[in-house]
One Martini backbone bead per residue (centre of mass of N, CA, C, O) as a GRO file, in nm:
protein
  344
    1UNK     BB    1 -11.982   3.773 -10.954
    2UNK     BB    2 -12.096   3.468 -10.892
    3UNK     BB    3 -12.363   3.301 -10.974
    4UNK     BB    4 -12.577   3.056 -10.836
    5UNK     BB    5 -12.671   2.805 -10.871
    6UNK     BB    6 -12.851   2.586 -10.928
    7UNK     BB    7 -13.121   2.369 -10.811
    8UNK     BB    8 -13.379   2.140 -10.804
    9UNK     BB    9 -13.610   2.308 -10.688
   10UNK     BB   10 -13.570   2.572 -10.871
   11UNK     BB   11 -13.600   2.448 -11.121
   12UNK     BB   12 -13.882   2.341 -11.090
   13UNK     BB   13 -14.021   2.620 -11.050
   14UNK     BB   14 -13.948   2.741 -11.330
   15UNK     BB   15 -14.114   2.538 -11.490
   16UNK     BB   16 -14.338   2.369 -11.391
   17UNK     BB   17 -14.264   2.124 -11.191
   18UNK     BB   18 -14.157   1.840 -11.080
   19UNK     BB   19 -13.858   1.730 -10.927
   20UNK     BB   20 -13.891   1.438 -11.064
   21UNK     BB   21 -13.939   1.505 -11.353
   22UNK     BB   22 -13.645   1.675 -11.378
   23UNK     BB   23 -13.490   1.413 -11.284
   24UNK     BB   24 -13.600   1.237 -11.511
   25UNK     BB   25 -13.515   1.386 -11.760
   26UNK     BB   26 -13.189   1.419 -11.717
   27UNK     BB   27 -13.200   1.089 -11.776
   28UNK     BB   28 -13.360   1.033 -12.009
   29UNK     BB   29 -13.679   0.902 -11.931
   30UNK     BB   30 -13.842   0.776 -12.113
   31UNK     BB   31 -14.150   0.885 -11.972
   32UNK     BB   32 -14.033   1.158 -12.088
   33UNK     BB   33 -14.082   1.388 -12.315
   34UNK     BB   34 -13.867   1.508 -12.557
   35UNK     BB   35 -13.953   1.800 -12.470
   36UNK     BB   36 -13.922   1.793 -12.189
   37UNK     BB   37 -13.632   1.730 -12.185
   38UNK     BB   38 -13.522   2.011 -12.364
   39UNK     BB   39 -13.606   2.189 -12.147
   40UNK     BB   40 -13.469   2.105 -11.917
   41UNK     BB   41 -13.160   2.087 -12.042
   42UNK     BB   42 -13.191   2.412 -12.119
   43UNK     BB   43 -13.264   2.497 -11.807
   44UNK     BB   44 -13.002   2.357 -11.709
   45UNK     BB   45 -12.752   2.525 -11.870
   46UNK     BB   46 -12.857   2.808 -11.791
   47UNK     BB   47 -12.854   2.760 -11.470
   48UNK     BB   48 -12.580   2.553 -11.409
   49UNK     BB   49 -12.699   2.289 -11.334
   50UNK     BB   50 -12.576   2.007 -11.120
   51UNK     BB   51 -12.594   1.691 -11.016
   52UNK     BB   52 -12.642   1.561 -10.725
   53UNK     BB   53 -12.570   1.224 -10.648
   54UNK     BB   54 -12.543   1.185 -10.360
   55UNK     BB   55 -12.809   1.304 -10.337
   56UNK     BB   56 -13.002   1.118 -10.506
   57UNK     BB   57 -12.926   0.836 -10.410
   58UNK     BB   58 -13.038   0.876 -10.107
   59UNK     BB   59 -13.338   0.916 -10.255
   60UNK     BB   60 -13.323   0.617 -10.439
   61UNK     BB   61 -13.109   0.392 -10.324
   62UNK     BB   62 -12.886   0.465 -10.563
   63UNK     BB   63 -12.567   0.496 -10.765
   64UNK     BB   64 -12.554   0.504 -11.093
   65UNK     BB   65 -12.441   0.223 -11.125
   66UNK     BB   66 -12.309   0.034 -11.355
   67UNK     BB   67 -12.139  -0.324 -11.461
   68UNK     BB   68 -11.883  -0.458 -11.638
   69UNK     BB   69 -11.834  -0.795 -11.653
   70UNK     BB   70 -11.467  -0.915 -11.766
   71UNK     BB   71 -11.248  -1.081 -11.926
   72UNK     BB   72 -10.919  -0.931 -11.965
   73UNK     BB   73 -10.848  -1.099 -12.237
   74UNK     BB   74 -11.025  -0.905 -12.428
   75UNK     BB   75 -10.826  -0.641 -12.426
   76UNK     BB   76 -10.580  -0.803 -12.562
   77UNK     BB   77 -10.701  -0.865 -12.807
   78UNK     BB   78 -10.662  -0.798 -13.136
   79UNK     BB   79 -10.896  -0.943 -13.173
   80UNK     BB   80 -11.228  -0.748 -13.123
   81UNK     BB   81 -11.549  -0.625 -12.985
   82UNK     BB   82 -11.561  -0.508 -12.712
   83UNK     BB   83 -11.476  -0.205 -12.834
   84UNK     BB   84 -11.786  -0.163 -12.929
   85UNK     BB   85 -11.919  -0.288 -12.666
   86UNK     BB   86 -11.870  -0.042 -12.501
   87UNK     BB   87 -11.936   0.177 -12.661
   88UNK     BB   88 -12.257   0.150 -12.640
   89UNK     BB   89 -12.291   0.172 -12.341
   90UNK     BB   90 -12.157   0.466 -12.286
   91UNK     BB   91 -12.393   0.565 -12.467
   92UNK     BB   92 -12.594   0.516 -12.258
   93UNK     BB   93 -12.508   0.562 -11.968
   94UNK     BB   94 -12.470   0.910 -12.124
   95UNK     BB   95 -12.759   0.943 -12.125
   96UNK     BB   96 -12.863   0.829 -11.833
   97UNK     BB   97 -12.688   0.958 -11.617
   98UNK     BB   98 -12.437   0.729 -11.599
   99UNK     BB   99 -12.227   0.467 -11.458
  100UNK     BB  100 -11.917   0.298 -11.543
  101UNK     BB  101 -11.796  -0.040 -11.411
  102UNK     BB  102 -11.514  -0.194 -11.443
  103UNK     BB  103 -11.481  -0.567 -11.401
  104UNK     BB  104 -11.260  -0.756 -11.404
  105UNK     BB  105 -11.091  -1.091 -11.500
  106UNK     BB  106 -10.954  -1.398 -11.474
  107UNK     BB  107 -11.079  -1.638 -11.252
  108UNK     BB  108 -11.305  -1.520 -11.042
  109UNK     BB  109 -11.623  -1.402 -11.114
  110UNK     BB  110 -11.756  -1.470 -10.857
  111UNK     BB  111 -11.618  -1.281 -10.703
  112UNK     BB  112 -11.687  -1.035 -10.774
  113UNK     BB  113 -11.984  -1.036 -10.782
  114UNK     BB  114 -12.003  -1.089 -10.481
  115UNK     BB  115 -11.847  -0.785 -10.432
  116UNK     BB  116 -12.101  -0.609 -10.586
  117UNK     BB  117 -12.343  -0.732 -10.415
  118UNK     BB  118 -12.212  -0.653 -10.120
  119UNK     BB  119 -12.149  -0.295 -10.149
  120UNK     BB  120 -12.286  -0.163 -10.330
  121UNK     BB  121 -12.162   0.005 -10.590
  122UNK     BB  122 -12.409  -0.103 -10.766
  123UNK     BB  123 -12.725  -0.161 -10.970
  124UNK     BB  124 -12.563  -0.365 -11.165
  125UNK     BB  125 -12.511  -0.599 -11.456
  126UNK     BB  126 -12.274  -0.709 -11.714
  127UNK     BB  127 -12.277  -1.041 -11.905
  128UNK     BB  128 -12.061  -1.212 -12.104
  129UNK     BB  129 -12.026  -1.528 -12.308
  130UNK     BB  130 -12.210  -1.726 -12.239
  131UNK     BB  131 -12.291  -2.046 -12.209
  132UNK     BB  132 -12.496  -2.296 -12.211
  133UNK     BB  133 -12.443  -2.359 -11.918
  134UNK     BB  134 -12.506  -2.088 -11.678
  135UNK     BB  135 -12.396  -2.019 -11.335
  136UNK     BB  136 -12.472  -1.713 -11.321
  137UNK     BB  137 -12.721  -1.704 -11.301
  138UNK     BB  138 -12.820  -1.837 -11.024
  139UNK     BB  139 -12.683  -1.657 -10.899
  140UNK     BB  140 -12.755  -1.343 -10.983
  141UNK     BB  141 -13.055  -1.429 -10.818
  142UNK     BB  142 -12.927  -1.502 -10.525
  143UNK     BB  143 -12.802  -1.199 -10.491
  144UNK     BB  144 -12.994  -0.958 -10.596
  145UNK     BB  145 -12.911  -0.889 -10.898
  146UNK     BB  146 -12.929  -0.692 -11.158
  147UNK     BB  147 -12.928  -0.825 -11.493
  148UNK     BB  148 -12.755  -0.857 -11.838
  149UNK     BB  149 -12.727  -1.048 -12.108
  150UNK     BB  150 -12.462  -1.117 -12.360
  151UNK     BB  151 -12.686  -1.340 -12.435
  152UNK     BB  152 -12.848  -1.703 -12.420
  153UNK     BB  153 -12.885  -1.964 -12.221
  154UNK     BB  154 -12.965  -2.297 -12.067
  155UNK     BB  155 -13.227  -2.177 -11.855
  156UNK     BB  156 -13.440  -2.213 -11.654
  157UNK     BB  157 -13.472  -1.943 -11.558
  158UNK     BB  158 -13.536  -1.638 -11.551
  159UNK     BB  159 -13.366  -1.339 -11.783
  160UNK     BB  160 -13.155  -1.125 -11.926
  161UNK     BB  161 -13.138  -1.010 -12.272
  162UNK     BB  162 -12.892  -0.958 -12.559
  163UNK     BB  163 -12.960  -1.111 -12.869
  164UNK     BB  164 -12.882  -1.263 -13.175
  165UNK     BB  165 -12.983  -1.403 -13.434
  166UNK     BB  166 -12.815  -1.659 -13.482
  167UNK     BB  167 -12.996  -1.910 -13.585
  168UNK     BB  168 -13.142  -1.744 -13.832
  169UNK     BB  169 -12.852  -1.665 -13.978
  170UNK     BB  170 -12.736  -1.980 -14.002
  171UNK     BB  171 -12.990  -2.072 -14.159
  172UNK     BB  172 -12.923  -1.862 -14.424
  173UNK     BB  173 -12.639  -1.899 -14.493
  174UNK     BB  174 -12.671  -2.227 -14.546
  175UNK     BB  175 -12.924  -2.161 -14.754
  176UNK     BB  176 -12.757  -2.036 -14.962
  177UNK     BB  177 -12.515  -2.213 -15.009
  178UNK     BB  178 -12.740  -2.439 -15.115
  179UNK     BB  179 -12.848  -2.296 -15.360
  180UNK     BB  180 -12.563  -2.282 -15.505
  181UNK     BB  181 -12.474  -2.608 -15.454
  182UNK     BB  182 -12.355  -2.630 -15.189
  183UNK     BB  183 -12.192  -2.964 -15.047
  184UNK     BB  184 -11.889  -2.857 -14.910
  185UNK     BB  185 -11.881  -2.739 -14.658
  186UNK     BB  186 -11.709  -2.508 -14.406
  187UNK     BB  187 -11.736  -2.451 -14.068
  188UNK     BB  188 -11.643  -2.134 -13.896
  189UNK     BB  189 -11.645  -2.178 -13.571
  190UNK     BB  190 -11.651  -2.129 -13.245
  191UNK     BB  191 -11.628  -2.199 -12.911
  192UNK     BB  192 -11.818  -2.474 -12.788
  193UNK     BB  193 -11.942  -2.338 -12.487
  194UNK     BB  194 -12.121  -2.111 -12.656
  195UNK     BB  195 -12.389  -2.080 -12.721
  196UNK     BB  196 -12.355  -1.933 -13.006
  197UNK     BB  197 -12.202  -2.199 -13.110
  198UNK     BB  198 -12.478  -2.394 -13.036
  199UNK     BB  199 -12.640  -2.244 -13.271
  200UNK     BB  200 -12.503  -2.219 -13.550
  201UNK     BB  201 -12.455  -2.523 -13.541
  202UNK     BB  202 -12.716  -2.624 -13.572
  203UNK     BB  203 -12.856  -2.439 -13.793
  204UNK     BB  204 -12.675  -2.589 -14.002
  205UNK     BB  205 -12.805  -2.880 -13.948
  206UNK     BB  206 -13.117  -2.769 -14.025
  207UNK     BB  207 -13.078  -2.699 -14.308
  208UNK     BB  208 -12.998  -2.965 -14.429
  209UNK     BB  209 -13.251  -3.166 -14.319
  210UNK     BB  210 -13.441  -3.003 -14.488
  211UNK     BB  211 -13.333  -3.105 -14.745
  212UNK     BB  212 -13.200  -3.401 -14.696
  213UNK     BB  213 -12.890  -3.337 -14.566
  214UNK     BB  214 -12.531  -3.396 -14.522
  215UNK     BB  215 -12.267  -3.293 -14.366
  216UNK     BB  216 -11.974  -3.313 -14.338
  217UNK     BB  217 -11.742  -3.437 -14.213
  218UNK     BB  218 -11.633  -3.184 -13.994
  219UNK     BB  219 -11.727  -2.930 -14.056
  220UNK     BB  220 -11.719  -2.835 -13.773
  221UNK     BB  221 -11.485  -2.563 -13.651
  222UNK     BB  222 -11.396  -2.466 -13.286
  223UNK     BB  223 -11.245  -2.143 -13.300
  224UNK     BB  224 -11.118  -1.906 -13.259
  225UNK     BB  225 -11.166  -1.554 -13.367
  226UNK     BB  226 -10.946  -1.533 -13.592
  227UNK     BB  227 -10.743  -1.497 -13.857
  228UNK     BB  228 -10.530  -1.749 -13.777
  229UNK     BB  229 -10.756  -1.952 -13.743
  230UNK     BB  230 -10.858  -1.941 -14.026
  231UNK     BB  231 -10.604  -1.962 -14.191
  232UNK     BB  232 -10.544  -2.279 -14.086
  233UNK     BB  233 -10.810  -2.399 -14.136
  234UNK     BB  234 -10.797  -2.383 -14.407
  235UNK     BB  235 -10.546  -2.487 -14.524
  236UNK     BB  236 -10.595  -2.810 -14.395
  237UNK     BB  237 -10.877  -2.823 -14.584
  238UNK     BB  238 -10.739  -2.799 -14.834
  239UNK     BB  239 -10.512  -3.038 -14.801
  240UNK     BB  240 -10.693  -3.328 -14.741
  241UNK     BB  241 -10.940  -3.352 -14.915
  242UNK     BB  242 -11.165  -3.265 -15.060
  243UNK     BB  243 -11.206  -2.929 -15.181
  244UNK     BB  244 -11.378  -2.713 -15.081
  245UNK     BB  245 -11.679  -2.519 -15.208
  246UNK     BB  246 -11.744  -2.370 -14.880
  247UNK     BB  247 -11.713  -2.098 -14.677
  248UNK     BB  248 -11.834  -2.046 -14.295
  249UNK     BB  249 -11.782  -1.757 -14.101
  250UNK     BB  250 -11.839  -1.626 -13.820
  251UNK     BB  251 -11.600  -1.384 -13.904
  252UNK     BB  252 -11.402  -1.179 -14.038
  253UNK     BB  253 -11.164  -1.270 -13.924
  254UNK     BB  254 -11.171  -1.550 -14.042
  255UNK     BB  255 -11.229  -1.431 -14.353
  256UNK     BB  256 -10.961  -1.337 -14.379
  257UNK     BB  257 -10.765  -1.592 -14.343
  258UNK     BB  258 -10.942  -1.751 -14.595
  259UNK     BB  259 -10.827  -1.567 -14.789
  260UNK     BB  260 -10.515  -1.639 -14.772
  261UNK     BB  261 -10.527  -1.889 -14.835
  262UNK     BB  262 -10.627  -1.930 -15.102
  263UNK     BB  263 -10.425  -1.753 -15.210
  264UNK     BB  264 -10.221  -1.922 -15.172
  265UNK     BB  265 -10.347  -2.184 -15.357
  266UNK     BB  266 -10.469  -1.983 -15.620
  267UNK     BB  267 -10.755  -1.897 -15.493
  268UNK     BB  268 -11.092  -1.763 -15.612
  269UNK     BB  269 -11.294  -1.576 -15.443
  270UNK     BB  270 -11.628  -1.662 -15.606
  271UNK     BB  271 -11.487  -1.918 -15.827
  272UNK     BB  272 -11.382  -2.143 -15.658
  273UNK     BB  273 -11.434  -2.038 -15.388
  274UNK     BB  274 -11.719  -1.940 -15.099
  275UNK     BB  275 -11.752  -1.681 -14.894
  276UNK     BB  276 -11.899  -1.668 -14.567
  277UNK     BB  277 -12.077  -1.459 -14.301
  278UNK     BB  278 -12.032  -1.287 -14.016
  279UNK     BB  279 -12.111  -0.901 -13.906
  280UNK     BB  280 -12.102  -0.684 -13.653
  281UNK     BB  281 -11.954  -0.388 -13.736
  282UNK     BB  282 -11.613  -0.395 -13.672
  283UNK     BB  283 -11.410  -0.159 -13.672
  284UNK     BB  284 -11.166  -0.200 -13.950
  285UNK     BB  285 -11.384  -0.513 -14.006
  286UNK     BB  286 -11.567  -0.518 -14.336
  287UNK     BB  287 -11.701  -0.743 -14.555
  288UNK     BB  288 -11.687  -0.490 -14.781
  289UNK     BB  289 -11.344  -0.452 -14.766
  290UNK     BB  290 -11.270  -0.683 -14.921
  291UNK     BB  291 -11.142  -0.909 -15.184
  292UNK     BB  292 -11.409  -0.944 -15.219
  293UNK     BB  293 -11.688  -0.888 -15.129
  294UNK     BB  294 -11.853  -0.997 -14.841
  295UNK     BB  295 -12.072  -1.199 -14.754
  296UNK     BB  296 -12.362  -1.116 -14.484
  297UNK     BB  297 -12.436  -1.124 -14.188
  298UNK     BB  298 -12.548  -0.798 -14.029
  299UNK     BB  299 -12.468  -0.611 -13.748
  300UNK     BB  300 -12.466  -0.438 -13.438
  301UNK     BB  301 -12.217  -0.428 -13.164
  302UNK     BB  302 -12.314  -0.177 -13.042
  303UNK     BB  303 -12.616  -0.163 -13.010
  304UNK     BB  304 -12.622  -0.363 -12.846
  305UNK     BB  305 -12.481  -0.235 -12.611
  306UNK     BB  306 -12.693   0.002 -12.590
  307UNK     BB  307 -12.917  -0.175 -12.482
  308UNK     BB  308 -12.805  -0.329 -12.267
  309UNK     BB  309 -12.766  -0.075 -12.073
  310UNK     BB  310 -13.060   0.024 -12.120
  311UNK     BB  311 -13.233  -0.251 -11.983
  312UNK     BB  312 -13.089  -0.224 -11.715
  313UNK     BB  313 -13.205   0.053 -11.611
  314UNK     BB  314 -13.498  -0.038 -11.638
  315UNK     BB  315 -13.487  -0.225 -11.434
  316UNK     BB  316 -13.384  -0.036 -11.194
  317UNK     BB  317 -13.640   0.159 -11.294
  318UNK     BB  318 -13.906  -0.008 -11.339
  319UNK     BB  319 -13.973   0.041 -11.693
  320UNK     BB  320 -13.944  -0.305 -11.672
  321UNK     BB  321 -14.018  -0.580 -11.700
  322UNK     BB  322 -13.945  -0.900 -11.600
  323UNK     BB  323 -13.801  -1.001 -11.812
  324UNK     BB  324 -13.577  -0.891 -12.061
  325UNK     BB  325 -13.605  -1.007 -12.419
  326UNK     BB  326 -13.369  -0.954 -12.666
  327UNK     BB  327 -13.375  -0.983 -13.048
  328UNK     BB  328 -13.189  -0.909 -13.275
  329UNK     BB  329 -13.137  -0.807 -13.602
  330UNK     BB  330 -13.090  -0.880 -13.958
  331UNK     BB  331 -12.872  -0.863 -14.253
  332UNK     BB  332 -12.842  -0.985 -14.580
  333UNK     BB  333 -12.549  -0.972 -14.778
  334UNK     BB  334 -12.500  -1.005 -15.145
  335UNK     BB  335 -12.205  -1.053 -15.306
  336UNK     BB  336 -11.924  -1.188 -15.448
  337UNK     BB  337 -11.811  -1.460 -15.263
  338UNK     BB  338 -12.105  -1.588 -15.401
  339UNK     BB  339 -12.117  -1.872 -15.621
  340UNK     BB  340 -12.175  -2.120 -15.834
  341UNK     BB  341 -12.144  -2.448 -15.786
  342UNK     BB  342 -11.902  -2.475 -16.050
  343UNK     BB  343 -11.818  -2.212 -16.180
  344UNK     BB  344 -11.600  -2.091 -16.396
   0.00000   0.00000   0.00000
């Protein structure tokens, strides 16, 4: 006969707890020591203990379901990041014994969105890609929906977010590349409406401003990130004349295909073109991996994921105060890729 599983009062009986720190210990809930998860969670697997969700749910008022509403158009993507922050996501989740509902959508993310927080299936939401200025801020407020974008936008309103530090990484990028003594950069940056996009070009021009310098006319293009977009986008700068003298790309993505460009050209990046970019970190897309290897800012975009989804858990069980904003740091790695212009 098989014995019959503990409860959560029993568990908390033979350990010498209340309820509710044992509660709260197995969802890995930052205010309780880790010596105290460890000792709950082995006695809690040692008693065959599993929790009852709905039994929680009903004591807390909530679903423990956290909710990530995203464009379908980016699973379908050959290049992108998003499985990269998913897998963040996911280990945090997993970590707080919580639940992860994707929300895809084609047109209306609004009807999702006001789905989301009519039926209360979850208990927060996370969302990708902010625009410059973005109105489902303002819904999201009005709807009183827990929620954390990754990324910034440009609202009056206070909000939660998990960005990179986009700003000063290509102010510190296109500084690199002037000390270098490159002065016709050409800059293949992502699509204009997303706020990330519309600062990463601030930075470029801040950077040049701050030494009295003025960048190339049409400078910054704004285009998707894949390789090939990179790669058309190169060849184009490359046959216009006069030629960069370096490349600055959002994407490992896109500097990939300048690298292609590059070479159909008969050019040597490094030697006669110098080309830089920013580095999620996306598995099997690494600026390190190049021939030569790409200098890069470099940060990850999974660990990102898994803030995004620990700092929404932490405002819906009230352990942060809102809003919660937190800019990610990053590191710049100069490789073979930049060397000084004209060097022969």
């Amino acid at each position: 006969m098989h014995q019959k599983a503990a409860d959560l009062k029993s568990l908390a009986l033979a350990l010498g707890l209340s309820q509710s720190t044992v509660s709260r210990a197995l969802r890995a809930h930052p205010a309780i020591p880790e010596a105290t998860r460890r000792r709950v969670a082995e006695a809690a697997e040692a008693a065959g203990y599993r929790p009852n969700a709905r039994a929680r749910g009903l004591a807390t008022g909530r679903t423990e379901t956290i909710g990530l509403v995203f464009p379908l158009q980016r699973l379908q993507l050959p290049e992108t990041n998003f499985v990269d922050v998913l897998a963040g996501i996911s280990t945090a989740v997993t970590a707080r014994n919580y639940n992860l509902l994707l929300a895809p959508f084609e047109d209306d993310e609004e009807g999702v969105l006001r789905k989301l927080a009519s039926s209360k299936s979850v208990d927060g939401v996370m969302i990708t890609r902010p625009l410059v200025r973005d109105p489902r801020i303002a819904l999201l407020n009005t709807l009183r929906l827990p929620f954390v974008v990754h990324g910034r936008t440009e609202a009056a309103e206070p909000f939660s977010f998990v960005d990179t530090d986009n700003d000063t990484a290509f102010e510190r990028l296109t500084n690199l590349l002037l000390d270098y003594g490159h002065r016709e950069i050409v800059f293949i940056n992502g699509l204009a409406q997303f706020r990330y996009v519309a600062a990463r070009a601030a930075a470029f021009a801040r950077a040049h401003a701050a030494r009295g310098l003025a960048p190339l006319p049409d400078a910054v293009e704004f285009v998707s990130m894949t390789e090939q977009t990179g790669f058309v986008t190169a060849m184009r700068r490359l046959a216009q004349g006069p030629r960069p003298s370096a490349f600055l790309c959002g994407s490992v993505f896109q500097a990939r295909g300048v690298y292609r460009a590059l070479a159909q050209h008969g050019l040597a990046v490094g030697r006669d073109v110098s080309v830089a970019c920013h580095d999620d970190g996306v598995r099997g897309c690494s600026a390190a991996d190049l021939v030569p290897a790409l200098t890069a800012t470099v940060t990850s975009i999974r660990s990102a994921g898994e803030r995004l989804a620990l700092d929404l858990i932490d405002l819906i069980e009230q352990i942060a105060p809102a809003p919660v904003q937190r800019i990610l740091p990053f590191d710049l790695v100069l490789r073979d890729s930049v060397a000084l212009a004209g060097a022969p």
